[in-house]
KEPA-569863 format. One line per field, with one value per atom (N, C-alpha, C): residue number from 1; atom name; z, x, y. Coordinates in steps of 0.2 Angstrom, whole numbers, plus 5000, padded with zeros to 4 digits. Example, Ala and Ser with C-alpha at 12.3 -4.5 7.8 and 13.67 -1.06 7.14 Angstrom:
KEPA-569863
pos <- [1;1;1;2;2;2]
site <- [N;CA;C;N;CA;C]
pz <- [5039;5039;5039;5035;5036;5039]
px <- [5066;5062;5066;5064;5068;5064]
py <- [4972;4978;4984;4989;4995;5000]
end
This chain:
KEPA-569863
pos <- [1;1;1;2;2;2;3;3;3;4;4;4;5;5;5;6;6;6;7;7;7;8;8;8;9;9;9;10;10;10;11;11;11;12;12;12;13;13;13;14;14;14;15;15;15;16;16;16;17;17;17;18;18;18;19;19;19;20;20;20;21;21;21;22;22;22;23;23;23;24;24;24;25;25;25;26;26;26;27;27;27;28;28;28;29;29;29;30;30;30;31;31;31;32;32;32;33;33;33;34;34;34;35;35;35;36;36;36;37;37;37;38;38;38;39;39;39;40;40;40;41;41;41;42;42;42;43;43;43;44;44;44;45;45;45;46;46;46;47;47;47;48;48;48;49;49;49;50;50;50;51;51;51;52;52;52;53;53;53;54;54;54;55;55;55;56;56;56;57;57;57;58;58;58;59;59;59;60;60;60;61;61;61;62;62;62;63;63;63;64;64;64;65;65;65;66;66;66;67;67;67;68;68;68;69;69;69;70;70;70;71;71;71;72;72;72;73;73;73;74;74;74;75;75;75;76;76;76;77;77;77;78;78;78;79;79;79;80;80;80;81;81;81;82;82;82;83;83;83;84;84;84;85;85;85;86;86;86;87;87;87;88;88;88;89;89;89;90;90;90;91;91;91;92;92;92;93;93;93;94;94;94;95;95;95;96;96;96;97;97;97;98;98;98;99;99;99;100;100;100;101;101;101;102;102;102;103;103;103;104;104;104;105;105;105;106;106;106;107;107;107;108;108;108;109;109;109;110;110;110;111;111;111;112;112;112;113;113;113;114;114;114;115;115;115]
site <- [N;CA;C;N;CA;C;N;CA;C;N;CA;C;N;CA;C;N;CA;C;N;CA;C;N;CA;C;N;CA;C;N;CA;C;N;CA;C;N;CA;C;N;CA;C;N;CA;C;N;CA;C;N;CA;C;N;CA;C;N;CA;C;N;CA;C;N;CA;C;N;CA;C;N;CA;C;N;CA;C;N;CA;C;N;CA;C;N;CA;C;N;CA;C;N;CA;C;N;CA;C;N;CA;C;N;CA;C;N;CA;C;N;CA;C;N;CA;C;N;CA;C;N;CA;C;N;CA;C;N;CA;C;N;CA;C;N;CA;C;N;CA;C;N;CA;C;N;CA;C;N;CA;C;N;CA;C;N;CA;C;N;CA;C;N;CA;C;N;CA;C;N;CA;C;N;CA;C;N;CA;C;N;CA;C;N;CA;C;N;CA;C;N;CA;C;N;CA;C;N;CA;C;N;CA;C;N;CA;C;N;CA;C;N;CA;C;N;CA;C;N;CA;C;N;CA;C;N;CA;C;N;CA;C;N;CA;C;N;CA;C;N;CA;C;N;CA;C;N;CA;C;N;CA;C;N;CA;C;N;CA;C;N;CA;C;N;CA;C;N;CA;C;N;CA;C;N;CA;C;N;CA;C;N;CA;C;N;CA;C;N;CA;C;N;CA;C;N;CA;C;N;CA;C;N;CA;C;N;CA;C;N;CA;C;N;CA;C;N;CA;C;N;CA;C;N;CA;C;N;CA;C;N;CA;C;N;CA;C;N;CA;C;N;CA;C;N;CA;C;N;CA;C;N;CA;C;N;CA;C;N;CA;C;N;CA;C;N;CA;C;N;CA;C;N;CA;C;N;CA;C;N;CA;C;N;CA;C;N;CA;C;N;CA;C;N;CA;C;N;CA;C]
pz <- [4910;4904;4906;4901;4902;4902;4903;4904;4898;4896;4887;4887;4892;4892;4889;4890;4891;4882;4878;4872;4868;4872;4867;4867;4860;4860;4865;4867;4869;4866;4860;4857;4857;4855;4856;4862;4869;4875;4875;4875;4873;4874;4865;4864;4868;4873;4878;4883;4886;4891;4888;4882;4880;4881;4878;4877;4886;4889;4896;4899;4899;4900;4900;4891;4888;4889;4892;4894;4899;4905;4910;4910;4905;4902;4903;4903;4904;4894;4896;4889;4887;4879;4879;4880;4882;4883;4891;4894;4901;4902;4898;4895;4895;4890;4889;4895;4899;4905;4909;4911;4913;4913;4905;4903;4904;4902;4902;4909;4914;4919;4923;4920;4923;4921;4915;4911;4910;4909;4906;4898;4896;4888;4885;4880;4877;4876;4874;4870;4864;4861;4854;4853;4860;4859;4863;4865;4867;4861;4857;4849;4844;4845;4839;4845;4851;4853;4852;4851;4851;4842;4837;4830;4828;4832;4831;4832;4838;4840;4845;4849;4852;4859;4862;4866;4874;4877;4883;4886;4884;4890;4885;4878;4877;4879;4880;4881;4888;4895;4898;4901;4897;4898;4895;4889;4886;4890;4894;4897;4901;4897;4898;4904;4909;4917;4921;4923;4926;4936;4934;4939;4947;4951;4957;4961;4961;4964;4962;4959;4956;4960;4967;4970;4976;4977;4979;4977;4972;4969;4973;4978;4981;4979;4983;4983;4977;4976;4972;4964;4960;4954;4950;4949;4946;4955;4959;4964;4966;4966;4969;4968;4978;4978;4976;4972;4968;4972;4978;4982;4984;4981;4982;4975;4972;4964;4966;4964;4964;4957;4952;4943;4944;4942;4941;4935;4929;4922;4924;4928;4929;4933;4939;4942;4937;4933;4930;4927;4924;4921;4923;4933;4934;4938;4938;4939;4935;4929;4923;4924;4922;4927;4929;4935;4941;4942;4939;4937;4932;4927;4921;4926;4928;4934;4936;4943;4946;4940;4934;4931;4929;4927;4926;4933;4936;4943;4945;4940;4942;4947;4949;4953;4950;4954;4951;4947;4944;4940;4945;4947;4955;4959;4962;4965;4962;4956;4950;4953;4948;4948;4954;4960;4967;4969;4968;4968;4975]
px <- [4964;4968;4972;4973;4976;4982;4986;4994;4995;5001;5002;5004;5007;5008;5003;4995;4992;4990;4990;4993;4997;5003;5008;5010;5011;5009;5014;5014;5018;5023;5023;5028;5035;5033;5038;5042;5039;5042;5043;5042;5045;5055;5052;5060;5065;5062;5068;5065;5062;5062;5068;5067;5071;5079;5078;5087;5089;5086;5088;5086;5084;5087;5091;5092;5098;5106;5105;5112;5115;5108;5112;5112;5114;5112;5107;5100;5094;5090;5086;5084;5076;5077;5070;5065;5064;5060;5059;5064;5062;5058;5059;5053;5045;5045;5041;5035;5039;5037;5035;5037;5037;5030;5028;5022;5015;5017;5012;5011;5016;5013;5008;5011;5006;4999;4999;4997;4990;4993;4986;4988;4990;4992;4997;4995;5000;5005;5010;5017;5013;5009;5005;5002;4998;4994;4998;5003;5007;5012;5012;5017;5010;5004;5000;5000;4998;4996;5002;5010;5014;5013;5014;5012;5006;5000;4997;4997;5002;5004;4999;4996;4991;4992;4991;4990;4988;4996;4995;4989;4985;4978;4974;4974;4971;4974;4980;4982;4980;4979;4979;4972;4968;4960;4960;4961;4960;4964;4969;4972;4968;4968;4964;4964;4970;4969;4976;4974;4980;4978;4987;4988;4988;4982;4981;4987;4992;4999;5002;4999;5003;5001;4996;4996;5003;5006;5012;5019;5017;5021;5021;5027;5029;5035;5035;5044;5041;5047;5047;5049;5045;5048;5046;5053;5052;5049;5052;5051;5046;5041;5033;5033;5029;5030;5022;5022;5018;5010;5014;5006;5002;5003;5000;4998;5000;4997;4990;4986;4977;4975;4977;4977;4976;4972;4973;4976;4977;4980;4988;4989;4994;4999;4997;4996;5000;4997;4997;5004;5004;5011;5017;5015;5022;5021;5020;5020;5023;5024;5027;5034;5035;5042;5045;5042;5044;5049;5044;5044;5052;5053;5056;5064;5064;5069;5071;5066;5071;5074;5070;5073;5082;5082;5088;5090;5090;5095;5097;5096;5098;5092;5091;5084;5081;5082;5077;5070;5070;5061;5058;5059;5054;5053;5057;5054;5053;5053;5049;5044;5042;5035;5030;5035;5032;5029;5034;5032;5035]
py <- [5205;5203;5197;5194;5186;5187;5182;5182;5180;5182;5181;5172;5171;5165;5158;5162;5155;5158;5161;5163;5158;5159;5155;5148;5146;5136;5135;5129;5123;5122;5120;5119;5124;5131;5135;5136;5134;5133;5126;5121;5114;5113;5117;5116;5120;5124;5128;5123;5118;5112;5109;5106;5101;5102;5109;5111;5112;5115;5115;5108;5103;5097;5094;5093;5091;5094;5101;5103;5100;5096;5096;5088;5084;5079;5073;5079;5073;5072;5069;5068;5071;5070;5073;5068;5062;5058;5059;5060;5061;5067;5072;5079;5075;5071;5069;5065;5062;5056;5064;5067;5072;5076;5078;5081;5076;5070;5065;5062;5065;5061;5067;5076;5079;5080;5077;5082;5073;5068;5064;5062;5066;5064;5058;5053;5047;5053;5050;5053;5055;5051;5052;5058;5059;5065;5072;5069;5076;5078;5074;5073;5077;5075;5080;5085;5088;5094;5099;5097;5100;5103;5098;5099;5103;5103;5108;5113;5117;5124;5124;5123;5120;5126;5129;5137;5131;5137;5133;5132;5136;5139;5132;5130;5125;5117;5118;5112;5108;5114;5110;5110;5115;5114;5105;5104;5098;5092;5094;5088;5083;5076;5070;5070;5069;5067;5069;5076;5081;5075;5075;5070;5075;5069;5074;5071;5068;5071;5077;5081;5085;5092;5091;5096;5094;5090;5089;5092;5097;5100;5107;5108;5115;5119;5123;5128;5133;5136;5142;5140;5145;5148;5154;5156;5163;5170;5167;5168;5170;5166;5166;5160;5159;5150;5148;5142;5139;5137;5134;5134;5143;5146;5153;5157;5152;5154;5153;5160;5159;5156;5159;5157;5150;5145;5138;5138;5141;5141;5140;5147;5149;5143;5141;5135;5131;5127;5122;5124;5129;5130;5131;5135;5133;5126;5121;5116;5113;5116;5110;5114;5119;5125;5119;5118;5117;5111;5106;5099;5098;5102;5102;5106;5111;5113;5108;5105;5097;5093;5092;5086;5089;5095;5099;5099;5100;5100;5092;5088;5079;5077;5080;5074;5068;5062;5058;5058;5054;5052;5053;5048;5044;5051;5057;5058;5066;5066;5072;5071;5063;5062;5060;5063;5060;5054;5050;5042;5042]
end
């Protein structure tokens, strides 16, 4: 059986990315930089996949060009370390977790997006 997660849209976890952001004064466009740099998608197209309600599991099958530094992505969330997620679905999502955590914790861009 599937995780309910790859079920529920984007959008409705979006706005809890954003708001946890935004408390620890980052912005929603850094949200954004963020998704499009895992994920392959303009702001455009991650602006309609949010608007359409668009289900996790379909958003990142359709993701134009999932960035291969993005297996640079280590450590824990939800404590189960990410390099040991077998789930590729599952994977993807907590990499975006992950990714969205650093930016809340003040980490740089540069080295979110592993530049």
């Amino acid at each position: 059986m599937a995780h309910r997660i790859y079920a529920t849209s984007v959008a409705s976890v979006y706005v809890h990315y954003v708001a946890k952001a935004e408390r620890k004064g980052r912005t929603q466009a850094e949200v954004d930089e963020i998704i499009c740099w895992l994920t392959g998608y303009t702001r455009q197209e991650l602006a309609e996949e949010l608007a359409n309600g668009t289900r996790f599991e379909d958003f990142f099958a359709r993701a134009p060009g999932p960035n291969p530094a993005r297996c640079a992505i280590t450590g824990t969330i939800c404590g189960v370390r990410i390099e040991e997620i077998d789930e590729p679905l599952m994977r993807e999502i907590r990499y975006l977790d992950k990714l969205i955590d650093e930016l809340a914790k003040g980490r740089p861009m540069e080295k979110i997006l592993r530049q």
